[in-house]
C-alpha positions as CSV (number, residue, x, y, z in Angstrom):
1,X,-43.5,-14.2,-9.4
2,X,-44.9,-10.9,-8.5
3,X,-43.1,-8.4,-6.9
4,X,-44.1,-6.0,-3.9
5,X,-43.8,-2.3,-4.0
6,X,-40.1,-1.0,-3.1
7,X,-40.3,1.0,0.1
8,X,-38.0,4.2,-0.2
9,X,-36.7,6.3,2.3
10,X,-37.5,9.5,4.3
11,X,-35.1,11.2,6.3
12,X,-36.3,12.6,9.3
13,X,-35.1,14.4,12.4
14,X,-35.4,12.6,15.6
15,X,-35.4,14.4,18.5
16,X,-33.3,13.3,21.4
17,X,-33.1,16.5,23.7
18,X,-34.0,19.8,23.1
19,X,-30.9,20.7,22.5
20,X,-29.1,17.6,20.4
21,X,-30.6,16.4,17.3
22,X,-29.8,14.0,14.8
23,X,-30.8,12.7,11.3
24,X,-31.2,9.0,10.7
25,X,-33.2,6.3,7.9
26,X,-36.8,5.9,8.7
27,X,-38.8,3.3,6.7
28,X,-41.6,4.4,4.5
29,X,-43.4,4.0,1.4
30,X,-41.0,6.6,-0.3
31,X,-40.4,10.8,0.7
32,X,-37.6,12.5,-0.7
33,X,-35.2,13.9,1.9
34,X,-37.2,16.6,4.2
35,X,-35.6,19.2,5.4
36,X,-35.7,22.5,8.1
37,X,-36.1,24.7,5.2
38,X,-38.4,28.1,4.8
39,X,-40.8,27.7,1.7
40,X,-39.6,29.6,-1.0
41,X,-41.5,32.6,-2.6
42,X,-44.2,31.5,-4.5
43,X,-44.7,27.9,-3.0
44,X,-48.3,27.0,-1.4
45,X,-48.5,27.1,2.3
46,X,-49.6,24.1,4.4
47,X,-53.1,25.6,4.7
48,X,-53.8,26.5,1.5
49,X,-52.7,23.7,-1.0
50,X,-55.2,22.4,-2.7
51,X,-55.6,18.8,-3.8
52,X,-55.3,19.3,-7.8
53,X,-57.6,16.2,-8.2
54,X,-60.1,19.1,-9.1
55,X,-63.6,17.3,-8.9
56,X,-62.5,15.3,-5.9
57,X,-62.2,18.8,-3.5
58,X,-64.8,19.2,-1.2
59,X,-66.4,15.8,-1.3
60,X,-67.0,13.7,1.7
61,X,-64.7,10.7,0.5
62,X,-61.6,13.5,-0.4
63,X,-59.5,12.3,2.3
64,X,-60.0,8.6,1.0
65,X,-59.1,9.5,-2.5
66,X,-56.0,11.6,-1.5
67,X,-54.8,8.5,0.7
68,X,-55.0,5.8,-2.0
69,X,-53.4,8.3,-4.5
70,X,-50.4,9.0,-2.3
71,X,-50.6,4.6,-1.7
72,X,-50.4,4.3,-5.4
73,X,-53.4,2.9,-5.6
74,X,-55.9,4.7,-7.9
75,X,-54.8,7.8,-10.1
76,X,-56.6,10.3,-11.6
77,X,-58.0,11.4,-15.6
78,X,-55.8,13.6,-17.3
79,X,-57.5,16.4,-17.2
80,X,-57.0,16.2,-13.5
81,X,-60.2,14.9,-12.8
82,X,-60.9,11.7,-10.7
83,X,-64.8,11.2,-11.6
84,X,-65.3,10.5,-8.0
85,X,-69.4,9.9,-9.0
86,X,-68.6,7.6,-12.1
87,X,-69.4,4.1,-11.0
88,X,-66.4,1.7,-10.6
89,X,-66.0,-1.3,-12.8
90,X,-64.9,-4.9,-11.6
91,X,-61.8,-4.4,-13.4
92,X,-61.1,-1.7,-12.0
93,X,-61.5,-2.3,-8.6
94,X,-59.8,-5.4,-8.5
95,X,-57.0,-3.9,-10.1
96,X,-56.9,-1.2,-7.1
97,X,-57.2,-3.8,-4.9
98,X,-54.3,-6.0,-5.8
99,X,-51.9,-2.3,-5.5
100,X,-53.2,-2.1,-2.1
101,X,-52.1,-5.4,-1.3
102,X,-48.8,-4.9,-2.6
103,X,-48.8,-7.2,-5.7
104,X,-47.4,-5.8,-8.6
105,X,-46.9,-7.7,-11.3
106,X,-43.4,-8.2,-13.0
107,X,-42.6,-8.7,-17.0
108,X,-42.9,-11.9,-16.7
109,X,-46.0,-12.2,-15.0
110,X,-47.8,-10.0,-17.6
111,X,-46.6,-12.8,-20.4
112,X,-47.4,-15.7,-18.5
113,X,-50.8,-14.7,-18.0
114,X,-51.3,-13.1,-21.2
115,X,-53.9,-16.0,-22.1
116,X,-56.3,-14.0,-20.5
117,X,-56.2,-11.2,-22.8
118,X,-56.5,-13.8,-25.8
119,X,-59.4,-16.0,-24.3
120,X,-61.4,-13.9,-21.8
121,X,-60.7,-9.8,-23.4
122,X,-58.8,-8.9,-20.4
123,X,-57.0,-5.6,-21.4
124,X,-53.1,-6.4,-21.6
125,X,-52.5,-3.5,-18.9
126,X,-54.4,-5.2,-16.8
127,X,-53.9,-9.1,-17.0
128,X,-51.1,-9.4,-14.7
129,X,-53.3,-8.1,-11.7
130,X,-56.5,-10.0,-12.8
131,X,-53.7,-13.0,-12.5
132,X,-52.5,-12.6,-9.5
133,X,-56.6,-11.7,-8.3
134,X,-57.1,-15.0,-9.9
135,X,-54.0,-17.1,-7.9
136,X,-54.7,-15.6,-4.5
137,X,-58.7,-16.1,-5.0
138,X,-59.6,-12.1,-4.8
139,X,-61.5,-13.6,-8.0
140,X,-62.6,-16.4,-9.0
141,X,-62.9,-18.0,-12.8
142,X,-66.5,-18.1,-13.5
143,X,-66.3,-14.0,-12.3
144,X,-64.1,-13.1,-15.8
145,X,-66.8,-12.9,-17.5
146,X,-67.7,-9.6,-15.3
147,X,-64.5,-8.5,-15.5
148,X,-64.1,-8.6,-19.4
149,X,-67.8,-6.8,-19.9
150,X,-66.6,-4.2,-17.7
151,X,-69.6,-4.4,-15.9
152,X,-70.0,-2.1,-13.0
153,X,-69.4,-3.0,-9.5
154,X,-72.8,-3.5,-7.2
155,X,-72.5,-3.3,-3.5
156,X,-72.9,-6.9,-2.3
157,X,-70.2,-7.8,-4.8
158,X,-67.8,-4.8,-3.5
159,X,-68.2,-6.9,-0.1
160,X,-67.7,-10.5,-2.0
161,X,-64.3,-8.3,-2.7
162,X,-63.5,-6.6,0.5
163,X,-64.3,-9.9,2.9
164,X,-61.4,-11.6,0.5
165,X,-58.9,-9.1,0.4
166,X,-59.1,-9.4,4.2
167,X,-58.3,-13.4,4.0
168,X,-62.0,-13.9,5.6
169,X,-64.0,-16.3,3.1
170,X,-63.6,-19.2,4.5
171,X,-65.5,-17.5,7.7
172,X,-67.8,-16.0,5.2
173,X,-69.0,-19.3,3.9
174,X,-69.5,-20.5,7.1
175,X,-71.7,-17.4,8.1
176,X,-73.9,-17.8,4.9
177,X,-77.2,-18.4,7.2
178,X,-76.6,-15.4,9.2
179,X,-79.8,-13.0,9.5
180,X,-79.1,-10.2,8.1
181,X,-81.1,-7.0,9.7
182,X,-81.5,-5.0,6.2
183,X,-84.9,-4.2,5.2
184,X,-83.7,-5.6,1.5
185,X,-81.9,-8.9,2.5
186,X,-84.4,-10.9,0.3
187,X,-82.4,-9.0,-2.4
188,X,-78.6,-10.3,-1.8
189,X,-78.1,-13.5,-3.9
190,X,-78.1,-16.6,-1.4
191,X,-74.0,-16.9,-2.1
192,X,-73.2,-12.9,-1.2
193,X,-74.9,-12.8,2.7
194,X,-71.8,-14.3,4.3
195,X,-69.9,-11.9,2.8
196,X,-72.4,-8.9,3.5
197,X,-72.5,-9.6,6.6
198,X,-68.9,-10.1,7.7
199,X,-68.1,-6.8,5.8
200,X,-70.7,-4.9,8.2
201,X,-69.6,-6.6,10.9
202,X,-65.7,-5.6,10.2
203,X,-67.2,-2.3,10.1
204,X,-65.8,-1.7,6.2
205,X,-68.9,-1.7,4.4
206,X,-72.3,-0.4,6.0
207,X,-76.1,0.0,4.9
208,X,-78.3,3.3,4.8
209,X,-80.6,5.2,7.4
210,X,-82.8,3.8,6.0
211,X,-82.4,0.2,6.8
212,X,-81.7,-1.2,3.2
213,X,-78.4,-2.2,2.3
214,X,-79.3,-2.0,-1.6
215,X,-76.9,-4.9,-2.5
216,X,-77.5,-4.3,-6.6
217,X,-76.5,-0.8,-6.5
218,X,-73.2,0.5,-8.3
219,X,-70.7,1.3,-5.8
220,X,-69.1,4.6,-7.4
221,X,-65.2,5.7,-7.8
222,X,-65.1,8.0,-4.5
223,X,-66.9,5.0,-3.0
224,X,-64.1,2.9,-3.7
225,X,-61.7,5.0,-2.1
226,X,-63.2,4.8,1.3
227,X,-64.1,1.4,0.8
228,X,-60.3,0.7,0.6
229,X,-59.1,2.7,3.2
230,X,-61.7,0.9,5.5
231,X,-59.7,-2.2,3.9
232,X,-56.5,-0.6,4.3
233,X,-57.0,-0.3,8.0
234,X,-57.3,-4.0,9.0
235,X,-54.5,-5.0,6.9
236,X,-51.4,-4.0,9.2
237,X,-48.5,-4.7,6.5
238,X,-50.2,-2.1,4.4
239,X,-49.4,0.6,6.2
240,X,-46.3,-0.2,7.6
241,X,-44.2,2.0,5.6
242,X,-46.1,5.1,6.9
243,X,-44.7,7.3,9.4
244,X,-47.2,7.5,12.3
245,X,-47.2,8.4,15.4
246,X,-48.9,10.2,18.2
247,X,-48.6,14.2,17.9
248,X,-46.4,15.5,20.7
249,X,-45.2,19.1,19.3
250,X,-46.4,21.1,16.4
251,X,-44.1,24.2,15.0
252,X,-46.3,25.8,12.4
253,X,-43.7,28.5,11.4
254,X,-41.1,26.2,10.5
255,X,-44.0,23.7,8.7
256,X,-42.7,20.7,11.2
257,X,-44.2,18.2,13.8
258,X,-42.9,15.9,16.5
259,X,-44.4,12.6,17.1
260,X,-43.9,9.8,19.5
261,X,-44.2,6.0,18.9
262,X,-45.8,3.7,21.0
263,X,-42.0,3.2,22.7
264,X,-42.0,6.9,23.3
265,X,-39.2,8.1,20.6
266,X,-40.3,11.2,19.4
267,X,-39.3,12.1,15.9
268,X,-39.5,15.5,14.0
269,X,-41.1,15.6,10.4
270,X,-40.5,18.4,8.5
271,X,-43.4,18.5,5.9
272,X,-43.2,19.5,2.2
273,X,-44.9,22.3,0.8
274,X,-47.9,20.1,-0.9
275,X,-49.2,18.5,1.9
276,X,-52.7,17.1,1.9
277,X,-53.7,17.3,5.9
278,X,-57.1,15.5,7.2
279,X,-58.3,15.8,10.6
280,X,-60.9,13.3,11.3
281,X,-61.4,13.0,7.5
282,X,-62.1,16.7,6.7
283,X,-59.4,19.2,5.2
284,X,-57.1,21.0,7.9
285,X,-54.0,23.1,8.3
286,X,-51.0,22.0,10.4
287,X,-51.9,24.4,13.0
288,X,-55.2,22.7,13.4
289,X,-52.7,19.7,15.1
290,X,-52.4,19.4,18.6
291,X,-51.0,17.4,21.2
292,X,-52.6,13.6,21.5
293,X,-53.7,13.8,17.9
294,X,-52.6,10.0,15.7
295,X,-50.9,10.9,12.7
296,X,-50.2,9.0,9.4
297,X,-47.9,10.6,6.8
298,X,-48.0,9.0,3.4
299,X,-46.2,9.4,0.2
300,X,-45.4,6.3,-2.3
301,X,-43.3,7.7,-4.6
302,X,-45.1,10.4,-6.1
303,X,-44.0,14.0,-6.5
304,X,-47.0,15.5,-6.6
305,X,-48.5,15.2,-2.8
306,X,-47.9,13.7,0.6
307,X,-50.8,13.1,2.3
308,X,-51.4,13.4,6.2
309,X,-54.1,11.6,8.0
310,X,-54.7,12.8,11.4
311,X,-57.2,11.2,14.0
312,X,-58.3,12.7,17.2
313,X,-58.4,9.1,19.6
314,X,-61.7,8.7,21.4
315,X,-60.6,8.2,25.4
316,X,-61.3,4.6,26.9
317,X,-64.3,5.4,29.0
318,X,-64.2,2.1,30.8
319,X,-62.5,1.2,34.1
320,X,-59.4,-1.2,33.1
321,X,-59.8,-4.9,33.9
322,X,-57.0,-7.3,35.1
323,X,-56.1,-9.6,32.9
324,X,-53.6,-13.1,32.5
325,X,-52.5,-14.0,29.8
326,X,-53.3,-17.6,29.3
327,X,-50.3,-20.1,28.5
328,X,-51.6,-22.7,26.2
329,X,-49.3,-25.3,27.4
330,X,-50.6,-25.4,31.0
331,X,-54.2,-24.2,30.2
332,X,-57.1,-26.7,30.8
333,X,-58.0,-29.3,27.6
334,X,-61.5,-27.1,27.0
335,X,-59.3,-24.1,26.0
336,X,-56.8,-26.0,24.1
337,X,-59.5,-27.0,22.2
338,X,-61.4,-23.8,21.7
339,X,-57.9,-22.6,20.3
340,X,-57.3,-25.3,18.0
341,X,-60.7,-25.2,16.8
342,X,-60.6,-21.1,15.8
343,X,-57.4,-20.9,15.2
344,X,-57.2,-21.5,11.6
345,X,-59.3,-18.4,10.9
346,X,-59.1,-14.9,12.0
347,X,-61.4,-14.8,14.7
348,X,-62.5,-12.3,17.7
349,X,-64.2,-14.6,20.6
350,X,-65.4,-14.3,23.8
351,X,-65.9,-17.8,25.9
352,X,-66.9,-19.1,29.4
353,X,-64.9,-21.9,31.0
354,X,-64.8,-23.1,34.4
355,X,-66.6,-20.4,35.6
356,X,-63.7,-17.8,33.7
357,X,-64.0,-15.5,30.7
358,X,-62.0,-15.7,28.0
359,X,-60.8,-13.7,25.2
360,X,-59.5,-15.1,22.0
361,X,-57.8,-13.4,18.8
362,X,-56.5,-14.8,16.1
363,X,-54.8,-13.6,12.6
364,X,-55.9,-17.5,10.4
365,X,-53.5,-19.4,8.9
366,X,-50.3,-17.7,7.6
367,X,-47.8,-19.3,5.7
368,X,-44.7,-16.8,6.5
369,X,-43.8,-15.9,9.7
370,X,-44.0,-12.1,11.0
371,X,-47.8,-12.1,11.8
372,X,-48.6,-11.0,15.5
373,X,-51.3,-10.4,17.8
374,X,-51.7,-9.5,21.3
375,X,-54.0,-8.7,23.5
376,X,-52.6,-5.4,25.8
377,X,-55.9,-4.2,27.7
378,X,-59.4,-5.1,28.6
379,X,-61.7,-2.1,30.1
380,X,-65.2,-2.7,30.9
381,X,-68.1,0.0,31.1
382,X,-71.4,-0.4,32.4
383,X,-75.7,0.2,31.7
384,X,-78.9,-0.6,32.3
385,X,-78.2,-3.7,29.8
386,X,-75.3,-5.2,31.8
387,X,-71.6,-5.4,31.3
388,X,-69.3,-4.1,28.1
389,X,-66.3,-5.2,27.7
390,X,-63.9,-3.7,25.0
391,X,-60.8,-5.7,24.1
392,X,-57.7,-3.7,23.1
393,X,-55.4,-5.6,20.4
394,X,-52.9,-4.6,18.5
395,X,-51.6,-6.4,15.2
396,X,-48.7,-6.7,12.8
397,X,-47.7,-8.0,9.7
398,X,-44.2,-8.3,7.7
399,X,-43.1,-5.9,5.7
400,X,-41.7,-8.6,3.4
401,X,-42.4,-12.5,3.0
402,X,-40.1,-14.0,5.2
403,X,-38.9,-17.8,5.3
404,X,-42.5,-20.0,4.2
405,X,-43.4,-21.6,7.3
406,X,-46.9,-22.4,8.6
407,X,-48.1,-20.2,11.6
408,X,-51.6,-19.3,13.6
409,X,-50.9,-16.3,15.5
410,X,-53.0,-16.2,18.6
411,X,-53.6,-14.2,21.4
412,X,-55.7,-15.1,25.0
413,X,-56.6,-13.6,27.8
414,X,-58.3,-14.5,31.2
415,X,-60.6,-12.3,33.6
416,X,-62.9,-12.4,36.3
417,X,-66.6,-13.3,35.4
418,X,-68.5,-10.9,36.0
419,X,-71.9,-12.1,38.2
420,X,-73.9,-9.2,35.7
421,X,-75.1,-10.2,32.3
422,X,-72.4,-9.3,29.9
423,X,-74.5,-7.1,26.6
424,X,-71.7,-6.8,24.5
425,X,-67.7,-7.3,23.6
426,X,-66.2,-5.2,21.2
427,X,-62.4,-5.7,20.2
428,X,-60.8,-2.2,19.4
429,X,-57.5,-1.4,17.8
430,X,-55.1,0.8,19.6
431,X,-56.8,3.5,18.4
432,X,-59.9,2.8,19.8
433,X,-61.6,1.9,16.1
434,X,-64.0,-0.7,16.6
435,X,-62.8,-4.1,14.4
436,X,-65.5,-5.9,15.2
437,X,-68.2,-7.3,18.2
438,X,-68.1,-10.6,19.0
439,X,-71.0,-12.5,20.2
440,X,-71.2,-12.6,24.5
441,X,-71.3,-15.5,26.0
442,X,-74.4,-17.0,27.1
């Protein structure tokens, strides 16, 4: 039995009128109260705390590191050092990958798979996460023998790693003959290009400038980080402790901001002292917030720092297309088909039928209910090339297993052919982050 992380509580302040407010429970990976209280003498201010993960200041990945450490995911040395250049062992980011996914292991999890420790050198701190890697196929058996020599981590197995934890081998093994465009693809073993390139294409991993992707290269600690943020992103459940929201108000004197959900309740956070704020991944001060702005707020239960990821959204430059939603039960045998056939996998399509186009995503096979996708805009832009069409979803997961029952969530859409030749179809997340591009139709 394994045992997901315990979500604590925040108390907020949600805002019902300007002049009425009122304090309720909101979900999250675990503040302490928050309240409309001055910083005392002495405390840091919002813009000038410092993330005491000394060597990890200033790099390009800070904002990665800061978010896993407020996750619970990685931690640092103790001399307050995270070694963000040391390369990352197997071990070690398999273990931060099963935290990310919520699978901590119990007591008795640690004894029952204690046989690792005695037959394949598995440290004991360790086994119950290389045994839960092992059950949900994050890792396979012949791979312990990497994981016990504490072998460093190379890029095209970091996306081996990354294509599982986001449920996608099956599609990855079925993608094996896919052309890759590196300039080094003769170098990625035959069984890795699946996974290479369905972690490019998911937009988690990329190559270099330069064209190569340098698949036998050690992927290093601050690496890691982004690399499971990136993850982090496509996994809704994940996240969904965070507090998050759109920015609607910020009151820097009082060290507070107001966000509004997607249903338009605004809610007012009250931020601690040491609070780690990143504006498009770079270090900022509350007053750098402004109206429009996405916001995260994380904290798992750690005294030490909340962490708040803000994101200024790209605008839809497209022109929005009208859409029907297709209902399978009356929709023609062709499309039945094309959804029974792709359902099973998470999958992003674009098809023709009967002189229609269709859009189809799906979340795979899930065996607890809670899992949904829909498909709430389609805009369309056009160039010299033809037409692009971007498909808005948005996704969610459980917070907790629910009752075990076998479910494909789905998601279809019809819309007007265009007469132009379609160049691409890109399916975006609310925010306008690119999850992946789908191949047109012909």
């Amino acid at each position: 039995m394994f045992v997901r992380r315990k979500k604590l509580t925040l108390l907020v302040m949600s805002v019902v009128s300007l002049a009425l407010t009122s304090l309720f429970l909101f979900p999250v990976l675990c503040f302490a109260s928050l309240r409309y209280e001055p910083l005392q003498s002495g405390e840091p201010s919002l813009s000038s705390f410092d993330f005491f993960l000394n060597d990890a200041k200033g790099h390009w990945h800070e904002y990665a590191v800061a978010e896993m450490y407020a996750k619970g995911v990685i931690k640092g040395y103790h001399d307050n050092t995270f070694k963000p250049n040391r390369p990352v062992t197997l071990l070690e980011a398999v273990v931060m990958l099963e935290k990310l996914l919520w699978r901590e292991p119990a007591k008795e999890d640690i004894d029952a798979y204690s046989y690792l420790e005695m037959n394949f050198g598995i440290p004991r701190w360790a086994v119950g996460y290389i045994g839960f890697a092992l059950r949900h196929e994050l890792l396979l058996y012949n791979e312990l023998s990497k994981v016990s020599l504490q072998q460093p981590l190379v890029r095209q197995d970091a996306a081996v790693l990354a294509v599982r934890a986001l449920d996608l081998a099956k599609q990855a093994k079925k993608t094996s003959e896919t052309a890759l465009p590196f300039t080094d693809s003769s170098q990625i073993d035959e069984g890795n290009k699946g996974y290479v390139s369905l972690a490019c294409e998911r937009k988690v991993m990329t190559g270099f400038p330069d064209g190569s992707f340098r698949p036998t290269d050690p992927i290093s600690r601050g690496e890691t980080a982004v690399l499971l943020s990136k993850i982090a992103q496509q996994i809704p459940f994940v996240n969904s402790g965070e507090v998050s929201g759109f920015v609607k108000s910020v009151y820097q004197w009082k060290n507070s901001i107001v966000l509004a959900n997607d249903n338009k309740q605004e809610t007012e956070i009250s931020l601690p002292a040491k609070t780690l704020i990143y504006l498009n991944n770079k270090p900022a001060a509350v007053g750098q917030l402004s109206a429009g702005i996405h916001v995260r707020v994380i904290n798992a239960g750690t005294d030490k720092i909340t962490v708040l990821i803000a994101q200024n959204i790209v605008p839809d430059s497209g022109t929005e297309v009208v859409m029907e939603p297709v209902n399978l039960t009356s929709a023609p045998a062709e499309i039945r088909q094309w959804i029974e056939t792709n359902k099973i996998n998470e999958n992003y399509l674009a098809g023709v039928f009967n002189g229609s186009l269709y859009f189809l995503a799906t979340r795979g096979e899930k065996k607890t209910g809670g899992y949904t996708v829909d498909i709430f805009k389609v805009s369309r832009t056009s160039d010299e090339k033809g037409i692009n069409f971007k498909i808005w979803i948005e996704r969610s997961d459980p917070g907790e297993i629910l009752t075990p029952a076998f479910e494909y969530p789905y998601a279809i859409v019809r819309v007007d052919l265009p007469q132009e030749k379609i160049n691409s179809v890109i399916f975006v997340d609310k925010l306008n982050q690119v999850i992946t591009e789908a191949k047109p139709p012909a």
